[in-house]
mmCIF file of the protein (N, C-alpha, C, O) and its ligand, coordinates in Angstrom:
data_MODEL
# 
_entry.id   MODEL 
# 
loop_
_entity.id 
_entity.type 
_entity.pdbx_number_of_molecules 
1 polymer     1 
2 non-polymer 1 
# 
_entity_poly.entity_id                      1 
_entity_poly.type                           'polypeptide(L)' 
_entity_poly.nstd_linkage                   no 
_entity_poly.nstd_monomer                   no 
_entity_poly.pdbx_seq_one_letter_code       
;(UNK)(UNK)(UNK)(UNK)(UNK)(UNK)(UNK)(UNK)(UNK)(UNK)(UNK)(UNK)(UNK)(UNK)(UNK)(UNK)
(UNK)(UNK)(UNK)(UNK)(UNK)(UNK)(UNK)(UNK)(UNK)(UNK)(UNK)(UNK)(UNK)(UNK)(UNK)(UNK)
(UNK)(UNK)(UNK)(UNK)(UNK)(UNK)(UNK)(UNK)(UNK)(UNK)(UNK)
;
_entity_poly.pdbx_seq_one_letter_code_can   XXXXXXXXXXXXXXXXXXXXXXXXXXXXXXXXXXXXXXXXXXX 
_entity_poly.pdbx_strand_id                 A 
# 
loop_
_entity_poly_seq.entity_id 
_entity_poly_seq.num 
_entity_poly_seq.mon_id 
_entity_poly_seq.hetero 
1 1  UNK n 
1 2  UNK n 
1 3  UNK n 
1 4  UNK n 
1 5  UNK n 
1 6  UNK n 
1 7  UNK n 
1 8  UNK n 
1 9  UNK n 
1 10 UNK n 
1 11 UNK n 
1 12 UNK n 
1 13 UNK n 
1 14 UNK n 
1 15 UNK n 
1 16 UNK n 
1 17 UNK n 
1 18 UNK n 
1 19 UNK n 
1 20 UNK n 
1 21 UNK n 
1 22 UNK n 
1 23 UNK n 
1 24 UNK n 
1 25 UNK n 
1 26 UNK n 
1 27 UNK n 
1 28 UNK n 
1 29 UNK n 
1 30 UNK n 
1 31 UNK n 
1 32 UNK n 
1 33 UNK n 
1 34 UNK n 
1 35 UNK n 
1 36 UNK n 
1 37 UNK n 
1 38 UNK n 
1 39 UNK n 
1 40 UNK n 
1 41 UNK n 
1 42 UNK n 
1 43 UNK n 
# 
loop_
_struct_asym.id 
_struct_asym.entity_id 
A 1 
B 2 
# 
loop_
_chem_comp.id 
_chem_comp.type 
_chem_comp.mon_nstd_flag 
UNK 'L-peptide linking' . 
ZN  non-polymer         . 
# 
_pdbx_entity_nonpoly.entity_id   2 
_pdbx_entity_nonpoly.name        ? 
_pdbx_entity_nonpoly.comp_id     ZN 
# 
_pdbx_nonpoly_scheme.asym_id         B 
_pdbx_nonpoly_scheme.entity_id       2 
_pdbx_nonpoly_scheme.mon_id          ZN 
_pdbx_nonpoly_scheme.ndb_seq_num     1 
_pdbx_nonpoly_scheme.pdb_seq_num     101 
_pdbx_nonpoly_scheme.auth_seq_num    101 
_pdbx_nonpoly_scheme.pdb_mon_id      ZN 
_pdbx_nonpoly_scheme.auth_mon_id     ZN 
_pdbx_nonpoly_scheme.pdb_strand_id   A 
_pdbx_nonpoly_scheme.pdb_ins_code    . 
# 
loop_
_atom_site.group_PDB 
_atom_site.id 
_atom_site.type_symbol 
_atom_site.label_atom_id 
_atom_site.label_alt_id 
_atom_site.label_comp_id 
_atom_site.label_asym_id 
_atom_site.label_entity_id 
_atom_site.label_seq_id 
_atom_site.pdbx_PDB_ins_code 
_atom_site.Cartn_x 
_atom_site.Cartn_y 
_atom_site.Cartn_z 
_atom_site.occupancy 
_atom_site.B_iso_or_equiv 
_atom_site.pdbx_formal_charge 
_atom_site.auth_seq_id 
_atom_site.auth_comp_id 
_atom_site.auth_asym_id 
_atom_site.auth_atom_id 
_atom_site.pdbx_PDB_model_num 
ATOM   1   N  N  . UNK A 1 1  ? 18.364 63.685 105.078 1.00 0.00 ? 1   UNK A N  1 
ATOM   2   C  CA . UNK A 1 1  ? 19.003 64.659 104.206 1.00 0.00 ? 1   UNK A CA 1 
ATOM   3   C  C  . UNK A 1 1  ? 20.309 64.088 103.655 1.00 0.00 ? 1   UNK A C  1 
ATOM   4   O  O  . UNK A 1 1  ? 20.941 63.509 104.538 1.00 0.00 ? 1   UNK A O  1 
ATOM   5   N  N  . UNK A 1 2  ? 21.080 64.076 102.100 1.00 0.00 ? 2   UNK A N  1 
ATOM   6   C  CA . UNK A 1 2  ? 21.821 63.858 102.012 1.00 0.00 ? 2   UNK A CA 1 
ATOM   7   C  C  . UNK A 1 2  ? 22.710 65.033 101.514 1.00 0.00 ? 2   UNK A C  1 
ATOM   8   O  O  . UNK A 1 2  ? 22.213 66.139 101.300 1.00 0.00 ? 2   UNK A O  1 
ATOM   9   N  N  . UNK A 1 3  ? 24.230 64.741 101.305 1.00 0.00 ? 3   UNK A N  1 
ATOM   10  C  CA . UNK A 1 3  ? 24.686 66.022 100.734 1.00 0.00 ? 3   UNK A CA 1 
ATOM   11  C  C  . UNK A 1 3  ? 25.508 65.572 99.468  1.00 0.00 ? 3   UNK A C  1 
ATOM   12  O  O  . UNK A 1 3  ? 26.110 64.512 99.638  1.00 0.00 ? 3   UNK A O  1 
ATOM   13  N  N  . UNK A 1 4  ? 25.605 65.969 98.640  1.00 0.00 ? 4   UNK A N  1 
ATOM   14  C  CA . UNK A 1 4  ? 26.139 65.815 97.196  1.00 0.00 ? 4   UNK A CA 1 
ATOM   15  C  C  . UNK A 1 4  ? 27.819 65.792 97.212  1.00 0.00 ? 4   UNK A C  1 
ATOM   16  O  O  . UNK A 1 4  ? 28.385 66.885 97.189  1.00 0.00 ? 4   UNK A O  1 
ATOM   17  N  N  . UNK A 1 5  ? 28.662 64.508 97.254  1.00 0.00 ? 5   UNK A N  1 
ATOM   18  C  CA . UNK A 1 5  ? 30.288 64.692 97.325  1.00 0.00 ? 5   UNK A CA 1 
ATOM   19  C  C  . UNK A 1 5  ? 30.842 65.514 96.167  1.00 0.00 ? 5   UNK A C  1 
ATOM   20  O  O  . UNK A 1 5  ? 32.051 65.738 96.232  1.00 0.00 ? 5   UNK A O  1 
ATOM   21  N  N  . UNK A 1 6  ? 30.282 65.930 95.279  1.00 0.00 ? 6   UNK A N  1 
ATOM   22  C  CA . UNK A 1 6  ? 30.816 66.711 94.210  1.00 0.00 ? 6   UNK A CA 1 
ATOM   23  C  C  . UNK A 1 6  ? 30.631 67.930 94.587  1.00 0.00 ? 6   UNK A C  1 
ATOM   24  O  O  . UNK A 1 6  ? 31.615 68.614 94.869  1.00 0.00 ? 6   UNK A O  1 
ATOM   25  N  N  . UNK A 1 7  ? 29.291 68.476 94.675  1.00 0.00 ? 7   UNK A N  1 
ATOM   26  C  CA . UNK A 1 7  ? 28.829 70.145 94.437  1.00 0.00 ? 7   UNK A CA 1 
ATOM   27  C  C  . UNK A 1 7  ? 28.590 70.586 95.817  1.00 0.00 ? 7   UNK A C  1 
ATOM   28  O  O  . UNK A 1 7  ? 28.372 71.754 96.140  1.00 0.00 ? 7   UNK A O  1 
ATOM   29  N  N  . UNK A 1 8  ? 28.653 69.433 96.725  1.00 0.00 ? 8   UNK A N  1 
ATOM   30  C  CA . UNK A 1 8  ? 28.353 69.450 98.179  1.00 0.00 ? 8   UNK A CA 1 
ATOM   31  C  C  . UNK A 1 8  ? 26.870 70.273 98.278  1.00 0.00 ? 8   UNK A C  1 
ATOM   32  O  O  . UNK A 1 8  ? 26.531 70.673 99.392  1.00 0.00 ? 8   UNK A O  1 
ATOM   33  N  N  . UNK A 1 9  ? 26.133 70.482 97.302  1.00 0.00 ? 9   UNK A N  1 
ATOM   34  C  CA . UNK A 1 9  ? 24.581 70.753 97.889  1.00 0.00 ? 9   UNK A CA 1 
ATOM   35  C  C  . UNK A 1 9  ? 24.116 69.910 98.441  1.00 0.00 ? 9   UNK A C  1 
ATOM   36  O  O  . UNK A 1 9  ? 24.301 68.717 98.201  1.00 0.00 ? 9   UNK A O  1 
ATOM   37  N  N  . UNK A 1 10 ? 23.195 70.524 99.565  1.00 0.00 ? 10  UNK A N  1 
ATOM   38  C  CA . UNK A 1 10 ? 22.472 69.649 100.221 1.00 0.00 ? 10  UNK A CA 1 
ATOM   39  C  C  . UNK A 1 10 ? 20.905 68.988 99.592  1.00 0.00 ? 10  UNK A C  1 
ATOM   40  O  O  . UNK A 1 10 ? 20.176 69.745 98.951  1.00 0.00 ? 10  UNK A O  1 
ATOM   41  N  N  . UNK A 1 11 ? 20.568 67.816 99.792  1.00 0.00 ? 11  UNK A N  1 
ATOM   42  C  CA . UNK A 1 11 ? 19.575 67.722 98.911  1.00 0.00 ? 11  UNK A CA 1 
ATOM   43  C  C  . UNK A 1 11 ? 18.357 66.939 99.786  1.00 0.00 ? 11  UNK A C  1 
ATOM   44  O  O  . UNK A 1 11 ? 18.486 65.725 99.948  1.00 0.00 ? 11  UNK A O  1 
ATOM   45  N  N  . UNK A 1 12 ? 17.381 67.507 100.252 1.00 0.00 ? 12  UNK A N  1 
ATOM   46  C  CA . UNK A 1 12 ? 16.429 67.348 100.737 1.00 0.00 ? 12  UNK A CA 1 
ATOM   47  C  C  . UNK A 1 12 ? 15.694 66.170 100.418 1.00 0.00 ? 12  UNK A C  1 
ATOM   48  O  O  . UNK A 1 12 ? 15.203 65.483 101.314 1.00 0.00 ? 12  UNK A O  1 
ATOM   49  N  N  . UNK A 1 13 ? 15.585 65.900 99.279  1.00 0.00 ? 13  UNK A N  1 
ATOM   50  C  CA . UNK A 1 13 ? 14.399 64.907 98.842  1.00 0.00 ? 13  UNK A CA 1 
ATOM   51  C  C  . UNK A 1 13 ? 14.948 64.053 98.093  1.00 0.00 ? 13  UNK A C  1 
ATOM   52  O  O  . UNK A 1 13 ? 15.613 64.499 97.158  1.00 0.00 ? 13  UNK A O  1 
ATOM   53  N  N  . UNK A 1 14 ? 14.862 62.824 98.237  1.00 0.00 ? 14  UNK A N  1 
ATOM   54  C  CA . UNK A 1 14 ? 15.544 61.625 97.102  1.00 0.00 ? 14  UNK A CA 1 
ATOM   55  C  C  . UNK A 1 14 ? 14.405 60.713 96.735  1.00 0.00 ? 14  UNK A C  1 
ATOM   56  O  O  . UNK A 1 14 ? 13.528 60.245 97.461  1.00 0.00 ? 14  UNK A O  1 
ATOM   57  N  N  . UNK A 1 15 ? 14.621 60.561 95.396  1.00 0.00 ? 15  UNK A N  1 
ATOM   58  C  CA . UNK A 1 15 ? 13.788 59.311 94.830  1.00 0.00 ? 15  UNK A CA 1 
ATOM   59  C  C  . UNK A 1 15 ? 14.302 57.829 95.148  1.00 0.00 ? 15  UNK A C  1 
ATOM   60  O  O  . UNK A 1 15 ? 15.304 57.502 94.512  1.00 0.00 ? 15  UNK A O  1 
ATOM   61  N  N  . UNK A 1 16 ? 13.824 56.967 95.951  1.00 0.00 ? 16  UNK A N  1 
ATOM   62  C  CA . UNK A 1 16 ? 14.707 56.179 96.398  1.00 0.00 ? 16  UNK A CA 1 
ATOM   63  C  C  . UNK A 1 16 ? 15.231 55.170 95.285  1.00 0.00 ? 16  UNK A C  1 
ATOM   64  O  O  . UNK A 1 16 ? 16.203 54.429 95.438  1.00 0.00 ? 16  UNK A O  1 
ATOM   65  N  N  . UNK A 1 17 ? 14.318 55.264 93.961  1.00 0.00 ? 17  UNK A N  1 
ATOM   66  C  CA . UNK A 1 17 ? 14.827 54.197 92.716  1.00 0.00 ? 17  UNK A CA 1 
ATOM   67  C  C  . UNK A 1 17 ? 15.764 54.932 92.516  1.00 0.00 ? 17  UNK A C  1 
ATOM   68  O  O  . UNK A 1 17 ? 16.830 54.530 92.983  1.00 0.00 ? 17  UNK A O  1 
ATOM   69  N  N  . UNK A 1 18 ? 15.775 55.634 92.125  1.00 0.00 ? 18  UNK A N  1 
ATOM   70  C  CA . UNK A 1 18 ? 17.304 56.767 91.197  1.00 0.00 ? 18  UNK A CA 1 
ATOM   71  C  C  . UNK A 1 18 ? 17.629 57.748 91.987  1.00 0.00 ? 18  UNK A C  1 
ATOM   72  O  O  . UNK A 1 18 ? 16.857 58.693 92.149  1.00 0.00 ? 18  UNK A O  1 
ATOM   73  N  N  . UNK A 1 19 ? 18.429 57.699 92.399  1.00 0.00 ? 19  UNK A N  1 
ATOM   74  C  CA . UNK A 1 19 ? 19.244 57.987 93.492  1.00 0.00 ? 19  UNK A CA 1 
ATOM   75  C  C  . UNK A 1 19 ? 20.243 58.847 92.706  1.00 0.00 ? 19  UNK A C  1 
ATOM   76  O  O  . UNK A 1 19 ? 20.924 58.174 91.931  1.00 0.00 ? 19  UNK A O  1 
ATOM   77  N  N  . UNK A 1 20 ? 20.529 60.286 92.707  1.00 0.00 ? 20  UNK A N  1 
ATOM   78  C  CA . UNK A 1 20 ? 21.244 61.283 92.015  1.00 0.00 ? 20  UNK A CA 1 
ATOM   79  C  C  . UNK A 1 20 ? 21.262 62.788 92.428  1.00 0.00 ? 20  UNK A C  1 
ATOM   80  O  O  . UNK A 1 20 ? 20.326 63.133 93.148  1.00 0.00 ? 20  UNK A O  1 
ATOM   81  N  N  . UNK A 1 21 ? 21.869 63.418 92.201  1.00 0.00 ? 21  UNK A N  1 
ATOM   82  C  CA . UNK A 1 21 ? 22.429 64.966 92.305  1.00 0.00 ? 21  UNK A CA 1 
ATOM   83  C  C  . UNK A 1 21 ? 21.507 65.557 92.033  1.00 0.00 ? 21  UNK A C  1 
ATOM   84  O  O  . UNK A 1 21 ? 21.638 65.255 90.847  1.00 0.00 ? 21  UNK A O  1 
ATOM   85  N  N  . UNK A 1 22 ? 20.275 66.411 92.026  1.00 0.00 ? 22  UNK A N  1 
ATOM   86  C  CA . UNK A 1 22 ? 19.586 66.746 91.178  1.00 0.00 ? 22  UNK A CA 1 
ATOM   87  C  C  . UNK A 1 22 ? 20.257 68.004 90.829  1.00 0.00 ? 22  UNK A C  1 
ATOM   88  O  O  . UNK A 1 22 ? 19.757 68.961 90.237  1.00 0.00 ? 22  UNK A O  1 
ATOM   89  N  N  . UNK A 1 23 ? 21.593 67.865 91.322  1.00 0.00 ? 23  UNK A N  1 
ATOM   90  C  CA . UNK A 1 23 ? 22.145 69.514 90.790  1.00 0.00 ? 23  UNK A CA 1 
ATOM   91  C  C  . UNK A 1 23 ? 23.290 69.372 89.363  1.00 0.00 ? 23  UNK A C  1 
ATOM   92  O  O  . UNK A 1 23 ? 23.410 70.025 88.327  1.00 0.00 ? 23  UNK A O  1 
ATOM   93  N  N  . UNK A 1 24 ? 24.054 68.103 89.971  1.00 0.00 ? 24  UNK A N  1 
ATOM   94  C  CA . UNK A 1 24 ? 24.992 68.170 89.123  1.00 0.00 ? 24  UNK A CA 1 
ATOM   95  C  C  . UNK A 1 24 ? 25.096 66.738 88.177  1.00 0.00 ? 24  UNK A C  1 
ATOM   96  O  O  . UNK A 1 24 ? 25.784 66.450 87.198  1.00 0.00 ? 24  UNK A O  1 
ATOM   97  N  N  . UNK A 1 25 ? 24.182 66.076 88.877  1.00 0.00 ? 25  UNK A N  1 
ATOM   98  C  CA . UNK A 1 25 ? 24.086 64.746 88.536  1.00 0.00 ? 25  UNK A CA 1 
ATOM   99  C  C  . UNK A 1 25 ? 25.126 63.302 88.801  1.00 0.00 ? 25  UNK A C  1 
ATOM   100 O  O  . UNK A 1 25 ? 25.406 62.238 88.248  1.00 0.00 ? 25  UNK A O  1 
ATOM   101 N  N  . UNK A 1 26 ? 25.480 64.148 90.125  1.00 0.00 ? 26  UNK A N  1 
ATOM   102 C  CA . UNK A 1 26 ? 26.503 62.946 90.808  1.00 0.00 ? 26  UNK A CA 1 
ATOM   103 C  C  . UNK A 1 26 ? 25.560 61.617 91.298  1.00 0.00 ? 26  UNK A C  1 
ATOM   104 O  O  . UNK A 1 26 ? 24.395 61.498 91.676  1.00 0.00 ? 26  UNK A O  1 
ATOM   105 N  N  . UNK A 1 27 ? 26.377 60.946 91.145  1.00 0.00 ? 27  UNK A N  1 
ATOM   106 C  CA . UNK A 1 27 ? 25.656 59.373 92.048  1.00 0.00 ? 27  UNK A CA 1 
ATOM   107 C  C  . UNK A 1 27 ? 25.933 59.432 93.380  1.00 0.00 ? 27  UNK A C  1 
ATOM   108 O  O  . UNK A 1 27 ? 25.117 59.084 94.233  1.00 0.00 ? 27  UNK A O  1 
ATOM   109 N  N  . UNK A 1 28 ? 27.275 59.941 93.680  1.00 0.00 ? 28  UNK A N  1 
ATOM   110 C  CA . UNK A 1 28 ? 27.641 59.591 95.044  1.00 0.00 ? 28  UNK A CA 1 
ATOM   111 C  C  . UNK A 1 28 ? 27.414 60.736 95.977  1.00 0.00 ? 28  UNK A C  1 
ATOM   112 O  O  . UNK A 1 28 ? 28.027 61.803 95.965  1.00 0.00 ? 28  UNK A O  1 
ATOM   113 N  N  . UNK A 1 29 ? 26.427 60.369 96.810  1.00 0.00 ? 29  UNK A N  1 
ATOM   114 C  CA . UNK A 1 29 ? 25.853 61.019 97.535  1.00 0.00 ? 29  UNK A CA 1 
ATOM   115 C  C  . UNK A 1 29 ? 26.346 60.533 99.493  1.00 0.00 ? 29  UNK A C  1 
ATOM   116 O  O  . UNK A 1 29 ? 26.573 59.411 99.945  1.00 0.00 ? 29  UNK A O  1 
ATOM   117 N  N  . UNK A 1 30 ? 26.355 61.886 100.218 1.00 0.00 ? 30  UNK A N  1 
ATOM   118 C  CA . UNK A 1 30 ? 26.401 60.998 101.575 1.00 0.00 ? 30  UNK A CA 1 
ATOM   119 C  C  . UNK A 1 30 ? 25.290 61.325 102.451 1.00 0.00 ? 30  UNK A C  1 
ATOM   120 O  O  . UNK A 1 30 ? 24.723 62.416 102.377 1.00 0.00 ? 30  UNK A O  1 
ATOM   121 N  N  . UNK A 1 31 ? 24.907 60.284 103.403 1.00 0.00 ? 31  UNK A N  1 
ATOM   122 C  CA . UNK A 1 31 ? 23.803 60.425 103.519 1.00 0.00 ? 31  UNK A CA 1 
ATOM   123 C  C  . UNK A 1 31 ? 23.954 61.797 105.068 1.00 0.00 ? 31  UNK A C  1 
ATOM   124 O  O  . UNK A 1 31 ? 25.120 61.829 105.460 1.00 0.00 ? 31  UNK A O  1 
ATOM   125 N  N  . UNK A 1 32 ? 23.554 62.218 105.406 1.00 0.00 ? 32  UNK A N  1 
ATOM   126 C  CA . UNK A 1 32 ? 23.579 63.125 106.542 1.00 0.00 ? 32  UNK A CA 1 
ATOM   127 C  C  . UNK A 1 32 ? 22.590 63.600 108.066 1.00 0.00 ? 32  UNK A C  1 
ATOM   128 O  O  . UNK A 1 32 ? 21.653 64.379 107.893 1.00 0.00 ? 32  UNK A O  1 
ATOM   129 N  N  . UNK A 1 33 ? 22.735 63.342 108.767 1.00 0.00 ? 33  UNK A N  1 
ATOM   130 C  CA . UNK A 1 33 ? 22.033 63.430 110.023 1.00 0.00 ? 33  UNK A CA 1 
ATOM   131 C  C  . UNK A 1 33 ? 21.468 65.036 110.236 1.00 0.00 ? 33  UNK A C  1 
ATOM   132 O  O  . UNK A 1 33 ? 22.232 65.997 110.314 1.00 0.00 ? 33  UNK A O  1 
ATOM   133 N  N  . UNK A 1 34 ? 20.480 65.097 110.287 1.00 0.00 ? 34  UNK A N  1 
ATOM   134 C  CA . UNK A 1 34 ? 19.515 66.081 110.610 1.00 0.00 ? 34  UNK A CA 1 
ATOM   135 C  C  . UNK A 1 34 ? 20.486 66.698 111.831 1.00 0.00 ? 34  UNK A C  1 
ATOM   136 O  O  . UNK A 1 34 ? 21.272 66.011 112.483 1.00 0.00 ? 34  UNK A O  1 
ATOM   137 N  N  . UNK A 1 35 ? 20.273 68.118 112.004 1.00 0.00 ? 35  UNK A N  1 
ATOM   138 C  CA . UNK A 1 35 ? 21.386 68.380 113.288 1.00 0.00 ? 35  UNK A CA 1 
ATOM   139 C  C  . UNK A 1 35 ? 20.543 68.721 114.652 1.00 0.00 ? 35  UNK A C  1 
ATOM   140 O  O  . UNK A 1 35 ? 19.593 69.496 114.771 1.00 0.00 ? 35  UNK A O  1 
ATOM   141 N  N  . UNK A 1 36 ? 21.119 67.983 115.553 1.00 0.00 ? 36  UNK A N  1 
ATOM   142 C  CA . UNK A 1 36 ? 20.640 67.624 116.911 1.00 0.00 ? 36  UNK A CA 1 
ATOM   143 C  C  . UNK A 1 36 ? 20.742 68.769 117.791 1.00 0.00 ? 36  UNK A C  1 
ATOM   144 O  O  . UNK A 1 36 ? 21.877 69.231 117.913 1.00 0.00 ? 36  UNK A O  1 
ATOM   145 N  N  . UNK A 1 37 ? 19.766 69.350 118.457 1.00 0.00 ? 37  UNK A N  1 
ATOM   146 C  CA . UNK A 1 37 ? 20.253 69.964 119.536 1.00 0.00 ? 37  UNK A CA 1 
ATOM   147 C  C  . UNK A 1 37 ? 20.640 69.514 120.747 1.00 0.00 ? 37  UNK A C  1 
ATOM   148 O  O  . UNK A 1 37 ? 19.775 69.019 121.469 1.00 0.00 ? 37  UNK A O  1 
ATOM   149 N  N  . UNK A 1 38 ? 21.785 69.582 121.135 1.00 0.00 ? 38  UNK A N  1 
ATOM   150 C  CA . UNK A 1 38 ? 22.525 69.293 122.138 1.00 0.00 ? 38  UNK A CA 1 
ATOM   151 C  C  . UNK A 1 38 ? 22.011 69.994 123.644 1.00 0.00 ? 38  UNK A C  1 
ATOM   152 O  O  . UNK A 1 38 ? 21.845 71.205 123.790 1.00 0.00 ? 38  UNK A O  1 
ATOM   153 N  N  . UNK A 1 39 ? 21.818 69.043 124.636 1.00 0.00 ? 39  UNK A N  1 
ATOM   154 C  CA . UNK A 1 39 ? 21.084 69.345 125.646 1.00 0.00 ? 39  UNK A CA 1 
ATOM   155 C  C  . UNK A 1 39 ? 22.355 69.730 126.896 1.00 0.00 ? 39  UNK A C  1 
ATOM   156 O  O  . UNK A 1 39 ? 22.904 68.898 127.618 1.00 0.00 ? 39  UNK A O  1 
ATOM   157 N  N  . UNK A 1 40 ? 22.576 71.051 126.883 1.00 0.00 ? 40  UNK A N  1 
ATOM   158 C  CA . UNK A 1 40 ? 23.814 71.180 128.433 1.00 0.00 ? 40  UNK A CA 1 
ATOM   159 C  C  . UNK A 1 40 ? 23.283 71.588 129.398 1.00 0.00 ? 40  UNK A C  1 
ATOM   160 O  O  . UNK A 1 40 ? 22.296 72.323 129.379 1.00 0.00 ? 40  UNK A O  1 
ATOM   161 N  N  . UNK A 1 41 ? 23.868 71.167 130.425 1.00 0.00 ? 41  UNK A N  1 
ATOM   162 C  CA . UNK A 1 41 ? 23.322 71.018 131.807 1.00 0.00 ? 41  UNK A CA 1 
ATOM   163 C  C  . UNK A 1 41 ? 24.130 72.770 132.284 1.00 0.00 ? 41  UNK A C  1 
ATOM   164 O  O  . UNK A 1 41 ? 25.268 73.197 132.087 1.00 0.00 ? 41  UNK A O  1 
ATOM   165 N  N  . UNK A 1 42 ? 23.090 73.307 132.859 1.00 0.00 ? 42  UNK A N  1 
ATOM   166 C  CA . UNK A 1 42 ? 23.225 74.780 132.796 1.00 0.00 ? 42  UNK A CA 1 
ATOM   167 C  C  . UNK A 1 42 ? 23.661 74.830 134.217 1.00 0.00 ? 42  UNK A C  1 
ATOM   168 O  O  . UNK A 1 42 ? 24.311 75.848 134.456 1.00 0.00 ? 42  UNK A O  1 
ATOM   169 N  N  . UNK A 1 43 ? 23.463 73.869 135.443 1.00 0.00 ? 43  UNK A N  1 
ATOM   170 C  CA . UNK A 1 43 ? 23.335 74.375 136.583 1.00 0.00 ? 43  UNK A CA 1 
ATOM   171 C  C  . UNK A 1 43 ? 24.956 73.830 137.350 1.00 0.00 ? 43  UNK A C  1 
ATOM   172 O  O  . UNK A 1 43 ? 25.225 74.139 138.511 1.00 0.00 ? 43  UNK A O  1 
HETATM 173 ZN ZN . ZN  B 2 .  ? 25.887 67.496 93.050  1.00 0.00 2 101 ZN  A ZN 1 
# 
């Protein structure tokens, strides 16, 4: 998943040739880590 440094949408799907905003048409994109569930020790 990446997220858009301009409009900060998140953007699910990238074409890996053209690489762009499909919202606002930024280039610079960051790329972003899927979010982890964190495992706590309950006992
Ligand atoms: Zn954007």
């Amino acid at each position: 998943m990446y997220r858009c440094s301009k409009c900060k949408q998140s953007i699910k799907e990238l074409d890996d040739i053209f690489v762009r905003c499909p919202y606002c048409g930024n280039r610079v994109l960051f790329k972003e880590r899927p979010p982890v569930a964190k495992e706590v020790p309950t006992s």
